[in-house]
FIVEX-297604 format. One line per 8 residues: their letters; for each residue x, y, z of C-alpha. Coordinates in steps of 0.2 Angstrom, whole numbers, m for minus. Layout:
FIVEX-297604
a> X Y Z  ... .
//
This chain:
FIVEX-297604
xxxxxxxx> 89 40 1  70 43 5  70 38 23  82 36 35  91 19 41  101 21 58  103 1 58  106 m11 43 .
xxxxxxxx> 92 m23 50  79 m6 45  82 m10 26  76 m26 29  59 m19 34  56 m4 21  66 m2 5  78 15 10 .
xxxxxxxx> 68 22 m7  52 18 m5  40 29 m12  28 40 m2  14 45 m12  0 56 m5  m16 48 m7  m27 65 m3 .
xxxxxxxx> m24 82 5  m32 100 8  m40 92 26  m40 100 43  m32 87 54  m29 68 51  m31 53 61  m37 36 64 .
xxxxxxxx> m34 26 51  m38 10 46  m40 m3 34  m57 m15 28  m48 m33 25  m63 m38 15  m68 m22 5  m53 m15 3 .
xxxxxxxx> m55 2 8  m47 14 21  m57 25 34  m47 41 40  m54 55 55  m51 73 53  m57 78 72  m56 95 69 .
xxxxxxxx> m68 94 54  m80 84 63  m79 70 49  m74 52 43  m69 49 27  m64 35 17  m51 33 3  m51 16 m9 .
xxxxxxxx> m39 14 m24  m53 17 m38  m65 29 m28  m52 39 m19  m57 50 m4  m76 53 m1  m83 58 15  m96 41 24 .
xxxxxxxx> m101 53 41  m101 67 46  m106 75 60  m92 62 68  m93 66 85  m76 72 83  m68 53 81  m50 50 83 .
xxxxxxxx> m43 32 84  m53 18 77  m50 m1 74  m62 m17 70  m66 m31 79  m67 m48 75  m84 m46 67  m77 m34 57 .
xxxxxxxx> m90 m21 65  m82 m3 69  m74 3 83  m73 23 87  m64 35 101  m77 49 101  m69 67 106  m84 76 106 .
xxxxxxxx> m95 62 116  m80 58 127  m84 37 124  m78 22 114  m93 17 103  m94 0 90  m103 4 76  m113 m11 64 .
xxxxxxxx> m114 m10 46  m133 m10 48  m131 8 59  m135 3 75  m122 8 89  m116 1 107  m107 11 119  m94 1 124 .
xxxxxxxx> m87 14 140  m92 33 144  m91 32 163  m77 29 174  m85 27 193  m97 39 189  m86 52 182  m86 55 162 .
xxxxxxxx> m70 48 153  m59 62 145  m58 59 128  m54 40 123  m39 45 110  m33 27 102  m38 8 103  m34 m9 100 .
xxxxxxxx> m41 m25 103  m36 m44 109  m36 m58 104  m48 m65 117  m59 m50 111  m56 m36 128  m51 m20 122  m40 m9 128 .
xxxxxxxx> m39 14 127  m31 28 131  m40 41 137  m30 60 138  m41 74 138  m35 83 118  m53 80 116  m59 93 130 .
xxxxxxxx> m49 107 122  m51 117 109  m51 113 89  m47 93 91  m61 91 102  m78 101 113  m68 113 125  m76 109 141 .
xxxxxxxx> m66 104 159  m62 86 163  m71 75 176  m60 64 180  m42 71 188  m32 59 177  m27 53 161  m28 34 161 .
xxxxxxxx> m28 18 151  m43 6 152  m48 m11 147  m67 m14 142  m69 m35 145  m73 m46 134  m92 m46 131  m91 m29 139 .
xxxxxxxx> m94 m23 156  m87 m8 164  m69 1 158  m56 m8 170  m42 8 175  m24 m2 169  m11 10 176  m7 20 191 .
xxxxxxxx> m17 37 189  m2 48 190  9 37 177  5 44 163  4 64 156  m7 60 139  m8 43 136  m9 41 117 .
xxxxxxxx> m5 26 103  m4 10 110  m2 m9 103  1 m26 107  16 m36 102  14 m50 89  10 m63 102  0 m51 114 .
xxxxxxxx> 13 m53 130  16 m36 127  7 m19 129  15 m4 122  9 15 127  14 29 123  15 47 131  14 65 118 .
xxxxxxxx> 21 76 133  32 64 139  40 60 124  42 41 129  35 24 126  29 11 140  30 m7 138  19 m18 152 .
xxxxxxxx> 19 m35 154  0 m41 149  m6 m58 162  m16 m69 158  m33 m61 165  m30 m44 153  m22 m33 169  m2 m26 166 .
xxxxxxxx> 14 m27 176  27 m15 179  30 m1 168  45 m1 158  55 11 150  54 4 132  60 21 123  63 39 126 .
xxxxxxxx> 67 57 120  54 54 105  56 73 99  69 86 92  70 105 92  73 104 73  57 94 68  39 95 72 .
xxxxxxxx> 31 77 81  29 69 96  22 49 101  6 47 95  0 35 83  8 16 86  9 m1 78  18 m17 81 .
xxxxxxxx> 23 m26 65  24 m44 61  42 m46 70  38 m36 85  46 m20 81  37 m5 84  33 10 72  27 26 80 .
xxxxxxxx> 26 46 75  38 55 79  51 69 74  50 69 55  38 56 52  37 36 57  52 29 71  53 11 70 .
xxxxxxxx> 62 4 86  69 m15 87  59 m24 103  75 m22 112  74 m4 111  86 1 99  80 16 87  81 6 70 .
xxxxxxxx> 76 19 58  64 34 52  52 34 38  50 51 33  35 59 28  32 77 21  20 83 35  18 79 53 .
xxxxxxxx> 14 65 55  m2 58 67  m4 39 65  m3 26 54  m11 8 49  m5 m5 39  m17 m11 25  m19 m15 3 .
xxxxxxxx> m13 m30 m3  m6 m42 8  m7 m26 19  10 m23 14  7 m3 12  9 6 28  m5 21 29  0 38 37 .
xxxxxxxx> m13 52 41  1 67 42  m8 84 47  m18 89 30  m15 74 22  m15 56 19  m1 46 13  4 25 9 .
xxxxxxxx> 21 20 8  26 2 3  34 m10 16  45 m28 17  36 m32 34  17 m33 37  9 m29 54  5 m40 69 .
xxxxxxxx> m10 m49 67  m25 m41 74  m40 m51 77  m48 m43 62  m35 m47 50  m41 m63 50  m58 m59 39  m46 m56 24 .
xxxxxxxx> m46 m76 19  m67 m70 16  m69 m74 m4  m78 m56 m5  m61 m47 0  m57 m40 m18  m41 m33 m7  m31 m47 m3 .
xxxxxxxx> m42 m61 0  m35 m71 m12  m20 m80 m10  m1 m75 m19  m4 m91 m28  m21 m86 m33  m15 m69 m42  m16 m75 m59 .
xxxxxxxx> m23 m91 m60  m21 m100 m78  m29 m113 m89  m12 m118 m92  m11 m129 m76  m30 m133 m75  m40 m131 m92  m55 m130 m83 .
xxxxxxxx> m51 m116 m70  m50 m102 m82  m40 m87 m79  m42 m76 m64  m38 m58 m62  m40 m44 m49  m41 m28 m57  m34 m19 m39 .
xxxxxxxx> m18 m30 m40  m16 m29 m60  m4 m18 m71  m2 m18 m92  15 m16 m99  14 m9 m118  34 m11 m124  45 m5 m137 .
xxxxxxxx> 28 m3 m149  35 12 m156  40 15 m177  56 11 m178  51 m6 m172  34 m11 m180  30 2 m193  35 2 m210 .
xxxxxxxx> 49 12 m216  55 11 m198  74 8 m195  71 m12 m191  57 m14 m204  70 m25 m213  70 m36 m199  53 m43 m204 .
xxxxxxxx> 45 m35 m189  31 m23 m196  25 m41 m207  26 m49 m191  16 m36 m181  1 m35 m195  2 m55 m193  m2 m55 m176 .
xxxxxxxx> m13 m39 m179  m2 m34 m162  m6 m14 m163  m27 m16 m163  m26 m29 m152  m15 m22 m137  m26 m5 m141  m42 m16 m136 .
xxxxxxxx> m32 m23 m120  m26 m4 m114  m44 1 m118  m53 m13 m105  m40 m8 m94  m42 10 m93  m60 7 m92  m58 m6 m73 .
xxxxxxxx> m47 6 m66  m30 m4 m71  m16 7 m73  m7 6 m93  13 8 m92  21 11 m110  40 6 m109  50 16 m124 .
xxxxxxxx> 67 11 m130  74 30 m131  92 35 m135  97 51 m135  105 59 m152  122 49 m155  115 36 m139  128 42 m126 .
xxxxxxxx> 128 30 m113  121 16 m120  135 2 m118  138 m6 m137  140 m25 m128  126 m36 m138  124 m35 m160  105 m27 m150 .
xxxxxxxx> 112 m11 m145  125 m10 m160  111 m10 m171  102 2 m163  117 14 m166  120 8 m183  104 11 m188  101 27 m179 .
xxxxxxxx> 86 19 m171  75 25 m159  82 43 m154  73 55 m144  60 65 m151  59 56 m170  45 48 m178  57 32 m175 .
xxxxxxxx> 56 34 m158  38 41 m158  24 25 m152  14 17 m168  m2 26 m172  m16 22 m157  m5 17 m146  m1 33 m138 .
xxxxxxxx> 0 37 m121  m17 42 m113  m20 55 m97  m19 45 m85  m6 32 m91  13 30 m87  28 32 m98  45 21 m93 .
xxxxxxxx> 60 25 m103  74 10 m104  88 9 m113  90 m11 m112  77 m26 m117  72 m31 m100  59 m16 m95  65 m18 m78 .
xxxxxxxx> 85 m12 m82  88 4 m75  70 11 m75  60 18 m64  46 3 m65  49 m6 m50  45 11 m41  29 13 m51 .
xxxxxxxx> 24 m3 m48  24 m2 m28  19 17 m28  2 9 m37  1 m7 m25  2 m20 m41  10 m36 m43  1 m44 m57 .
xxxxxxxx> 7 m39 m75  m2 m39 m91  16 m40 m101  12 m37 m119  25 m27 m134  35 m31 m149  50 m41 m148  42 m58 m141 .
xxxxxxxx> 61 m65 m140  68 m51 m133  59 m37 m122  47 m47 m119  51 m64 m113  68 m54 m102  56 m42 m94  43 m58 m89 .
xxxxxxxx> 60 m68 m83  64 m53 m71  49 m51 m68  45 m67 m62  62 m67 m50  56 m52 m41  39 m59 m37  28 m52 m51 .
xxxxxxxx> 15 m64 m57  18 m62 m77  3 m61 m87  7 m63 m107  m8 m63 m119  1 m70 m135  m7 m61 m148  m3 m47 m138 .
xxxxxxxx> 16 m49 m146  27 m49 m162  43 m49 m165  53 m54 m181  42 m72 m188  32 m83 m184  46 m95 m179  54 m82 m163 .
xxxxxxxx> 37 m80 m161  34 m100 m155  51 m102 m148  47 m90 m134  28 m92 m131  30 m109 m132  44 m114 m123  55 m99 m116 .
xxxxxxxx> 40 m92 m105  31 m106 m102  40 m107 m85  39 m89 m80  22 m83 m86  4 m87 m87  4 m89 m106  m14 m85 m113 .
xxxxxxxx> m22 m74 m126  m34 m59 m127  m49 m65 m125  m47 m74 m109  m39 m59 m103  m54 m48 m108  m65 m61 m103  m55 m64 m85 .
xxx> m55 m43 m85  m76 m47 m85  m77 m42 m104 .
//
């Protein structure tokens, strides 16, 4: 088990497996992250660095400013303009894509804030910081002494005016991560010395209630973090940093789970597609993790429905769009949300003097000129940044293990078929893997049956499939049936295919998969792919 679940109800939020894959290291410190809804892009801090860098799944990491005033938390407004907690300057600043700046709050009755640390903003537009005074020491910020003889938490109104102090003066240690709950009744803060969260009651006009108590003891003797970063998801359970990664509490309180990361980790953002990947900035490093739930829905969330947001602004239904149900829409494809699968197009299957070539199969392949075509396909991929997955049926020498229940699998062992390390087994000439590309070994037809795909597939962040291979019948159409009952959007370009005649061939594309895939050819896909 990757992370750990402490409560059943955890599982139902992150898979327990879920891959963690680190999306760039070698930096001073992270923080800050968040994710562009229309561009599809994520911006991370490194305060110690003095710089803000960006990361986007075709780019990767690249550095948009520096000097960056040492920034620390940031989040969007509605307009989608930038919003910064500056260390070095000691404000919270918006920043518009044109480059011009507002400072939003500096001053606190004429005394110069600490070091605004994390922000988040209302629906009704005020936004709301926490100020602790990390940035006034040493490497995380400008060592200098404080002004102020408190670390508080403010609310800047909407259409701004000075920050309005939230909280008792003497309440809070270091202030830290905060977050509204999904419906925005709800302020949660957090405190890194304390080792506790808050929870306030939010009124009508912006100001808080009582402090609560929502949890404590957030840290271990045995593992390195403390509160800091914070989020609300959809269902209003909230995911903070903490002793050996990410804490995800119930809104009752109870400690739900961890998900564990391989460095400290700092904060996190939810964000890709559908912004089902949850972000982490962990020490030197950045890293995504796939989840179940999404996050609360922030104010600037809401530009995703934007037609230019190449990210997630088009709808589930919208993945992969056919001609089949409207011959005049054409097909649509997202390159950042598409995957090709190459299966079973190995020697043994399609080559002559292969161990099934008595099958009609090789004919069959040349018929459907299957090996040029799906090398065109995996060459336009490759070139738009689309990952290509080859799924090998590989046995071992006297297939151990594989279970002899279907006339499939006994012919496999009859025929010594497809044994690790032989030409058989080998993939047909110009279909070998590429750097870059992805092998998955099965042992079944469906490429889904005890393989690692599925955990490929959500590391990468893709539910569309290109599902091309031989066996139209067989691999194939199981692995688009599967595929489709998991969510996938199955994509199947028909002269993408073979199997063993013409006739297996028209039994499955034109009826089989007509229900679980987008059936369609190469050109459309090339020409959805923009070429």
């Amino acid at each position: 088990m990757t992370h750990t679940a402490l409560r059943a109800h955890f599982e139902t939020l992150i898979d327990a497996y879920a891959p963690v894959s680190q999306l760039g290291t070698g930096f001073t410190f992270t923080e800050g992250p968040i994710w562009h809804p229309r561009d599809g892009y994520l911006l991370f801090s490194d305060m110690p660095a003095d710089v803000r860098r960006r990361w986007d799944p075709s780019g990767g990491v690249r550095e948009v400013r520096r000097p960056s005033n040492k920034g620390n938390g940031m989040t969007y407004d509605a307009g989608l303009n930038l919003i910064v907690c500056e260390h070095a300057t000691s404000m919270l600043v918006r920043e518009y894509p044109d480059g011009r700046r507002d400072i939003l709050a500096s001053h606190f009755q004429g005394q110069e804030l600490n070091s605004p640390n994390d922000v988040c903003v209302r629906g009704d537009g005020s936004i709301y910081f926490s100020d602790p005074s990390y940035g006034r020491m040493p490497v995380y910020g400008v060592e200098r002494p404080t002004q102020l003889g408190f670390q508080g938490v403010y609310r800047v109104p909407p259409g701004g005016g000075a920050p309005e102090l939230l909280v008792e003066r003497t309440l809070f240690t270091q202030p830290n991560g905060l977050c509204f709950s999904p419906d925005e009744r709800l302020l949660y803060v957090n405190d890194t010395v304390q080792a506790l969260i808050r929870v306030f009651d939010v009124a009508a006009d912006g100001t808080l209630g009582a402090p609560r108590v929502f949890a404590s003891g957030i840290k271990s003797d045995l593992e390195p973090g403390r509160p800091d970063g914070m989020k609300c998801d959809a269902e209003g359970n909230v995911w903070v940093t903490g002793p050996g990664g990410v804490r995800v509490y119930a809104p009752d309180g109870d400690w739900l789970g961890t998900v564990r990361i391989p460095e400290m980790a700092a904060n996190l953002a939810w964000g890709g597609e559908g912004f089902r990947t949850l972000f982490v900035t962990a020490t030197h490093s950045v890293y995504a993790v796939p989840t179940k739930v999404g996050p609360r829905t922030e104010p600037y969330m809401r530009a995703q429905a934007t037609p230019a947001a190449p990210a997630g602004a088009a709808s589930q239904s919208s993945a992969a769009q056919s001609s089949a149900s409207d011959p005049s829409a054409g097909l649509v494809l997202d390159p950042a949300r598409t995957v090709l699968l190459m299966q079973d197009l190995q020697n043994d299957v399609i080559s002559d003097g292969g161990a099934f070539a008595s099958s009609g199969a090789p004919e069959h392949a040349r018929a459907q000129d299957v090996v040029a075509n799906v090398r065109r396909l995996a060459d336009a991929c490759r070139a738009r940044g689309i990952p290509v997955i080859h799924v090998h049926f590989v046995v071992d020498p006297g297939a151990p293990g594989l279970t002899l229940n279907a006339p499939l699998f006994e012919g496999v062992v009859d025929s010594n078929a497809l044994v690790r390390g032989t030409w058989g087994a080998a993939p047909a000439p110009g279909l070998e893997p590429r750097p870059g590309d992805f092998v998955v070994e099965k042992c079944r037809m469906s490429a889904w049956e005890g393989t690692r795909l599925e955990t490929v597939l959500r590391a990468l962040g893709r539910d569309v499939i290109l599902n091309t291979g031989a066996w139209t019948n067989m691999s194939v159409e199981h692995t688009a049936r599967t595929g489709a009952d998991r969510g996938y959007f199955m994509v199947v370009p028909a002269d993408c295919c073979s199997t063993m005649n013409a006739d297996w061939q028209r039994a499955s594309i034109d009826h089989a998969m007509q229900n679980v895939a987008v059936v369609t050819t190469l050109a459309d896909v090339l020409a959805a792919l923009g070429g």
